[in-house]
C-alpha positions in Angstrom: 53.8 122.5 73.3 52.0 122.2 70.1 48.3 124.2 69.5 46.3 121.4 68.4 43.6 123.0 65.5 41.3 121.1 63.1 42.6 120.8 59.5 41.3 120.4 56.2 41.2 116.7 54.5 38.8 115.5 52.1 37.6 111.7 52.0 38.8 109.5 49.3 35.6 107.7 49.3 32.0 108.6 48.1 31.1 107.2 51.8 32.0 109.3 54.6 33.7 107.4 57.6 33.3 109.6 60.4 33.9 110.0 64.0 30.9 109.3 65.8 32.5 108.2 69.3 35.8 108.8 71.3 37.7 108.0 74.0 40.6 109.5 76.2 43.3 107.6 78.4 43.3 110.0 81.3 45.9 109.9 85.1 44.2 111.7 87.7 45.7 113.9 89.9 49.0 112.6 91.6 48.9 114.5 95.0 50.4 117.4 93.8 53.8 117.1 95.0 57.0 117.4 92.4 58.2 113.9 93.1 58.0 111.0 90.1 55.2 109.3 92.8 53.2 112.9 92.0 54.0 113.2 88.5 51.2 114.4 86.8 50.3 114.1 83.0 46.7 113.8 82.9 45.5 113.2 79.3 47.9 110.4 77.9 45.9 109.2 74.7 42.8 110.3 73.0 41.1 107.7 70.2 38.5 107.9 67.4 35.7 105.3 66.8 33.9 105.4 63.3 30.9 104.4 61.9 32.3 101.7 59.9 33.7 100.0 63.0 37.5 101.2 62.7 39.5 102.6 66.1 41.7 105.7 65.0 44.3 106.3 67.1 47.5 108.5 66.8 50.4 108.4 70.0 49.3 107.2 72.9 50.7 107.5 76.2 51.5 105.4 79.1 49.4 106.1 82.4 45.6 106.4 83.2 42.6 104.6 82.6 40.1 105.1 79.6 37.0 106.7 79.5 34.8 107.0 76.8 32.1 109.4 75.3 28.6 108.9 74.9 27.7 108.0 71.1 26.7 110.9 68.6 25.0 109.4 65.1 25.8 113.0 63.2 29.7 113.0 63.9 31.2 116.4 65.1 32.0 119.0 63.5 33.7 121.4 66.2 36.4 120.5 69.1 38.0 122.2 71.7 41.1 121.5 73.7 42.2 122.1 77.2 45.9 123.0 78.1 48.2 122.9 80.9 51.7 124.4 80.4 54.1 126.5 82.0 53.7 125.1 85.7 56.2 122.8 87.9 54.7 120.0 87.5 53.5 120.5 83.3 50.5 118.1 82.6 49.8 119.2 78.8 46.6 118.3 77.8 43.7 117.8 80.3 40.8 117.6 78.3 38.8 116.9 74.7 35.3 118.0 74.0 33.9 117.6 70.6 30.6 119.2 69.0 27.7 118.5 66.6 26.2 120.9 65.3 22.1 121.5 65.7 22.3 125.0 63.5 24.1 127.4 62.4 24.7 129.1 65.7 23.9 125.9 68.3 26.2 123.1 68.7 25.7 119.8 71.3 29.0 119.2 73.6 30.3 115.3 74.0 32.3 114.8 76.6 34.0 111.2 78.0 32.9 110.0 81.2 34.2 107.0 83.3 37.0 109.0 84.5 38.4 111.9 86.5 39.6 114.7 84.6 41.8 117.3 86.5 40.9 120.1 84.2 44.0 122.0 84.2 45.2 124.9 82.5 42.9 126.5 79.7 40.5 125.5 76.9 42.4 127.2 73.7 38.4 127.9 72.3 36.6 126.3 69.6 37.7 125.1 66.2 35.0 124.3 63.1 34.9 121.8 60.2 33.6 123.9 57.1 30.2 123.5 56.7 29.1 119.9 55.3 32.5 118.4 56.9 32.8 115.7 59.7 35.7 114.9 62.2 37.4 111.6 60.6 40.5 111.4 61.5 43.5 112.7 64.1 47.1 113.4 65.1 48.6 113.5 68.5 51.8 114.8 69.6 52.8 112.5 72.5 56.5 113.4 74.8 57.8 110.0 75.6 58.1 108.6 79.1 61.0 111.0 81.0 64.1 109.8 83.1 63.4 109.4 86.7 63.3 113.2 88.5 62.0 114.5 85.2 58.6 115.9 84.5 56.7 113.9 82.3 53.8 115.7 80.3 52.5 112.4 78.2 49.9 114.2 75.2 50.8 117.7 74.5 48.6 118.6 71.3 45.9 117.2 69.0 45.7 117.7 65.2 42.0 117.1 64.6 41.4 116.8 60.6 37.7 117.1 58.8 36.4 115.1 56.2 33.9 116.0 52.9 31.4 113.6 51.2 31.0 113.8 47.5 27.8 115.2 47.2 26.9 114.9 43.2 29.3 114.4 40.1 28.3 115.7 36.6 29.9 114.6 33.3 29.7 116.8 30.3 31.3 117.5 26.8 32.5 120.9 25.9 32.1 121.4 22.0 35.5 122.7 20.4 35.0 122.5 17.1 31.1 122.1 14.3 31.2 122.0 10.6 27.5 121.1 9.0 29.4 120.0 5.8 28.4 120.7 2.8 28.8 119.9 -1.4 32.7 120.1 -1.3 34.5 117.5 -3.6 35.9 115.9 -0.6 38.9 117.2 -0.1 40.5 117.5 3.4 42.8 120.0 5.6 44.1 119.5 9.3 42.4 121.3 12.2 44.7 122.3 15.2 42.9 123.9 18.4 44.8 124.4 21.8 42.4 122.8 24.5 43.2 122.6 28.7 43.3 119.1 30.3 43.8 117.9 33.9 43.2 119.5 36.9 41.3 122.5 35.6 40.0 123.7 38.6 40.3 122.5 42.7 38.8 124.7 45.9 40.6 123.7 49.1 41.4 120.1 47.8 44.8 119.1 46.9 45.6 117.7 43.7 46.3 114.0 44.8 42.8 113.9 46.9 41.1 115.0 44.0 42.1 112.1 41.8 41.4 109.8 44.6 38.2 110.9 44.9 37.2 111.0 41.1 39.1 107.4 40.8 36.1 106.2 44.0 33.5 107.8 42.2 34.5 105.8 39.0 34.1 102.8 40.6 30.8 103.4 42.3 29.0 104.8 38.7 26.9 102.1 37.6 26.9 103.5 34.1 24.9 100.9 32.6 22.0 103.0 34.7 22.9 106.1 33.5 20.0 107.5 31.2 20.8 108.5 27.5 17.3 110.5 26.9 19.5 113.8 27.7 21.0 113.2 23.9 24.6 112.4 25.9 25.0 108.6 25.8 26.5 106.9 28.5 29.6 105.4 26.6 30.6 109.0 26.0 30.3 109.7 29.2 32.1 107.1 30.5 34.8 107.9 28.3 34.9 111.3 28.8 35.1 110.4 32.5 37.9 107.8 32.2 40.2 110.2 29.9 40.2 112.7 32.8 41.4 110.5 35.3 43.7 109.2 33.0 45.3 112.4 32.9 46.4 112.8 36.5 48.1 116.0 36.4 47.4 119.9 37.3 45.9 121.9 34.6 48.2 121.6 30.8 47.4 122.9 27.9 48.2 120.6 24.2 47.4 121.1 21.0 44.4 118.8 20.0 44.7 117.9 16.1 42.3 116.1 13.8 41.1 115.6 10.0 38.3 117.7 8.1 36.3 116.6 5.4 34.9 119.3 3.6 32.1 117.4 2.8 31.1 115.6 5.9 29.5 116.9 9.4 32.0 116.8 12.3 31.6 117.4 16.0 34.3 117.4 18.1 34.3 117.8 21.8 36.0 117.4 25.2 34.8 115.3 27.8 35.0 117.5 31.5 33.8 115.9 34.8 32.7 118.3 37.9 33.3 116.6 41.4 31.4 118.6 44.2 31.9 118.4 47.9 29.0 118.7 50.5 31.9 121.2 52.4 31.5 123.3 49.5 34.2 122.5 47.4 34.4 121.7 44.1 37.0 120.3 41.3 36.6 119.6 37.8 38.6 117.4 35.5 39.3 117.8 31.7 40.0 114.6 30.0 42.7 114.5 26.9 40.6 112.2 24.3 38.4 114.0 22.2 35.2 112.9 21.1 33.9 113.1 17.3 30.6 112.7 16.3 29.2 113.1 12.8 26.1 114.5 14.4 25.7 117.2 16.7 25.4 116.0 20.7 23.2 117.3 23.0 25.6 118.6 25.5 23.6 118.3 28.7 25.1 117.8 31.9 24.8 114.4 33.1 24.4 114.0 36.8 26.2 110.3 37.3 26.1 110.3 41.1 24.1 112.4 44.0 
């Protein structure tokens, strides 16, 4: 039987949809006995309901009768699981509880009511969410219905996994190259640096959650809103964000090459964006266009979501 745990998944929304209510398919006791008439298998299926409406469910099983947990508007953030194996009559899981967190040290249990629970075997102990993470989705591992004269065990494990908001995302541009220009005839040479672009950086988020993420938060900036009195006008930073998704890959490195007047100004710089996570994590993207100005930019960060 599997040790169910809580993993690690990170929304691909700038909304969190999170678990806020669920409910468990439980048999009661049989009698006891060894026969199929005392067969017991006690938690059968166990289902999610989220604040946007949706039922999750994973495998479900085939006997009991559903009960369902009282509602929590916070979500939960911690589980445990209770286990029966290694008896005559194996009944796998027997029970869920899930926690929200009050503090740092103090969490409230949910428990479903509405039916009987034998309780066997052994809660495996607590498992957290990081910090700033919600329970949003789940996994069960479910034996399917035995031959007649064999033990049937129904749900055997749960795979709980935790989800992170976005909590703010910041564009800005990275200066690579500044002439002032100055009283040269006009003449001209080619400029070559080496500049990073993709998927600079990620902490604890894969590389294809991080574009679906940045590609949500696209679509939600209302850039027509976002304020050019920090010297960093919003068509630069929407181009600076749009280059970096465009990219789509883990962190490369390509020679970036352009034209020099001797005589004329010339800024040139890279467009990043920096996704953070209210779990703590954080990923940055660095776009391949380059921007040129003939006036130096005020390189402030630009906050374009929070």
């Amino acid at each position: 039987m599997s040790i169910p745990n809580i993993g690690f998944l990170t929304v691909m929304s700038t909304n969190i949809d999170v678990s806020f209510q669920f409910k468990m398919q439980v048999e009661a006791s049989q009698g006891g006995g060894t026969g199929d008439d005392d067969d017991d298998t006690a938690v059968n299926s166990i289902c999610l309901e989220c604040n946007n409406g949706m039922e999750i469910c994973s495998s479900k099983g085939y006997w009991g009768t559903w009960g369902s947990s009282a509602e929590s508007s916070a979500g939960y953030d911690a589980a445990d699981f209770q286990l029966e194996e290694g008896s005559d009559d194996e009944s796998g899981g027997n029970n869920l509880k899930l926690y929200t967190s009050t503090s740092s040290s103090s969490f409230t249990e949910h428990a479903v009511s509405g039916v009987t629970i034998p309780g066997w075997g052994n809660w495996l102990g607590k498992q957290y969410c990081r910090k700033g993470a919600k329970i949003c989705a789940i996994q069960t591992q479910v034996e399917a219905m035995q031959s007649t004269g064999t033990d049937d065990a129904a749900l055997d494990g749960v795979r709980l996994f935790c989800c992170a908001n976005v909590d703010s995302v910041k564009v800005h541009l990275d200066a690579i190259y500044e002439i002032e220009g100055n009283s040269g005839d006009g003449s001209t040479y080619t400029e070559t640096k080496q500049v990073s672009v993709g998927l600079i950086s990620s902490s604890q988020i894969d590389e294809s959650t991080s574009f679906s993420v940045a590609a949500s938060v696209s679509a939600s900036v209302g850039w027509g809103g976002v304020s050019a009195s920090v010297g960093l006008e919003a068509g630069y930073a929407k181009s600076a964000f749009s280059s970096a998704l465009n990219s789509r890959e883990q962190q490369r490195t390509r020679n970036t090459v352009w034209q020099v007047t001797f005589s004329d100004p010339l800024y040139v710089y890279q467009g990043r964006t920096t996704v953070y996570m209210s779990d703590g994590g954080t990923f940055e993207l660095a776009g391949d266009v380059i921007q040129q100005s003939d006036s130096k930019l005020d390189v402030t960060n630009i906050e374009v979501l929070s």
